[in-house]
N, C-alpha and C positions, 0 to 999 in steps of 0.2 A: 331523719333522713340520713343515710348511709353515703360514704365515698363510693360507693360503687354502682349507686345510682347514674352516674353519670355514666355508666359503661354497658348497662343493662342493653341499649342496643347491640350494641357489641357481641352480645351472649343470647340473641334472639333465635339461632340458629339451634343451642342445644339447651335446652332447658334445665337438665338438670347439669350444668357446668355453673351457671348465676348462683341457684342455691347455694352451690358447696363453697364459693367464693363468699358467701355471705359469714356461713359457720366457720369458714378462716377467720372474719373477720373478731368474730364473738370468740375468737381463742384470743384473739389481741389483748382484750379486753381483760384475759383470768392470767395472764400472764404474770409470775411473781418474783421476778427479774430480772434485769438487763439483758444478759443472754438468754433468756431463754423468750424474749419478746424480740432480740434481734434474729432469731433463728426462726423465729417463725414468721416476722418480717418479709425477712430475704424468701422463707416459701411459698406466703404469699404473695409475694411480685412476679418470682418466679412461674406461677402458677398463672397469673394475672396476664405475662405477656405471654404466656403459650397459649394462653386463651384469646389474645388480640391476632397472634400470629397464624392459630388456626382459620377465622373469620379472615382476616385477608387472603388467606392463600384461597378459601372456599369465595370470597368477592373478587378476586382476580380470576379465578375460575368462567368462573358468569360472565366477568364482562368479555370474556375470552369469545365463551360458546354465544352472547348477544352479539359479537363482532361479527364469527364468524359465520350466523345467523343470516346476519343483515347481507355479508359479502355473499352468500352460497342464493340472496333475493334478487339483490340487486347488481349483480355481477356486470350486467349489461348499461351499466351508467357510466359514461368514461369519465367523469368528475368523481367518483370515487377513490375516497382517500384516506390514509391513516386519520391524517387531520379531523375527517366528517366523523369517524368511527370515534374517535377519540372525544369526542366533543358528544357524541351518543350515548359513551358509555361511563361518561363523565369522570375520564383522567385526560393526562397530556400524551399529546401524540408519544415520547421519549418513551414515556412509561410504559403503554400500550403496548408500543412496539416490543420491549422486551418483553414484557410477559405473554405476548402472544409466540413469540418463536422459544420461549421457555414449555408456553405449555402443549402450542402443535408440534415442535420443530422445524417450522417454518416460516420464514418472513413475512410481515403482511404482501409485500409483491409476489414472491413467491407463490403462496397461498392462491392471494387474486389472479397471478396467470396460469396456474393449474385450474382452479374452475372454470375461466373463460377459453381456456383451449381444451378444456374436455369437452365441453359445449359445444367450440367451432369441431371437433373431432365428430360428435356426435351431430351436427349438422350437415360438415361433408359426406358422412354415410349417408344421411338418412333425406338430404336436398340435393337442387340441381342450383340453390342460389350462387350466383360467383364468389369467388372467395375474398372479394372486396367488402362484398357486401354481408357477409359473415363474418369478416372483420369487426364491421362495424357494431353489427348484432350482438357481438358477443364483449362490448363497451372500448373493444380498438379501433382508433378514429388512423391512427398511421397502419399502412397496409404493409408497410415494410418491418417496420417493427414486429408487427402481428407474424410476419415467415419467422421472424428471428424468435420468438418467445416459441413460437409453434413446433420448429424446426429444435430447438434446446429441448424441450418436451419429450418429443417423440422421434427424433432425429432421422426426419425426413421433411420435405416442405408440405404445405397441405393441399398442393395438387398431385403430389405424387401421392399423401395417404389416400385421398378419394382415388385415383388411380388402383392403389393396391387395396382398397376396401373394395371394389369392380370387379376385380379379380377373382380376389378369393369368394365372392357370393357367386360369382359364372361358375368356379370348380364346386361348390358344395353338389350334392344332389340333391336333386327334388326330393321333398319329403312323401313316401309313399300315400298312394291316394287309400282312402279310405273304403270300406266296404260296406254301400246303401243296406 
């Protein structure tokens, strides 16, 4: 049994990285002295955490596009929270959080109130429901809050964007009719 057993998950991701870490090992071994076993020591560690460093960046990845998975399903739950996601994707919310605006460029809030008001954006076109009530829909339980995130977004309120979505569909033309 090899020290490197215990890392072999680690190195699941690229198979031939494990091997080569193995034949590191078997140089330890023909090493015929002190420097030149510490020189390849230090290569091998070397070699070891680039190897641990790759797999997290590619597991922070995942739990990144699992987060923001879940937020782009369940957008409309207003108990949604770093907290939940975090606990999903099993790190701490602290952690999450930064590697989520490391790797979208965006806060989990952030994030979370862009898809819920592209939503309510996309329901004011496309409904006549009030826009309390597409608050709610789209997991904002405060209606005031909802202008304020909406209004930061798109910088207008969301009766005036249904207003000016009105508009501009009364100026398009009719799309010419077809010929039987």
């Amino acid at each position: 049994m090899s020290l490197l057993d215990d890392f072999s998950p680690a190195f699941d991701r690229d198979g031939e990285y494990f091997p080569q870490l193995l034949s590191r090992l078997d140089k330890l071994e023909k090493c015929q002295n002190v420097q030149a076993l510490r020189e390849e020591v230090l290569s091998f560690l070397s070699d070891l955490c680039h190897g641990l460093a790759m797999n997290r960046r590619g597991t922070n990845q995942d739990a990144v596009q699992k987060a923001k998975a879940y937020i782009d399903k369940n957008y409309a739950d207003p108990d949604l929270s770093l907290r939940m996601l975090a606990e999903l994707v099993d790190l701490s919310p602290a952690y999450l959080g930064k590697i989520f605006t490391m790797v979208t460029t965006f806060s989990f809030n952030d994030y979370l109130n862009n898809v819920r008001t592209g939503k309510a954006a996309e329901l004011l076109s496309t409904t006549k429901l009030p826009i309390s009530r597409i608050s709610e829909e789209v997991g904002i339980l405060n209606t005031n809050y909802f202008y304020s995130v909406f209004k930061k977004r798109y910088g207008t309120t969301p009766a005036t964007y249904r207003k000016d979505v009105k508009s501009r569909k009364k100026e398009e033309p009719a799309p010419p009719e077809e010929d039987a």
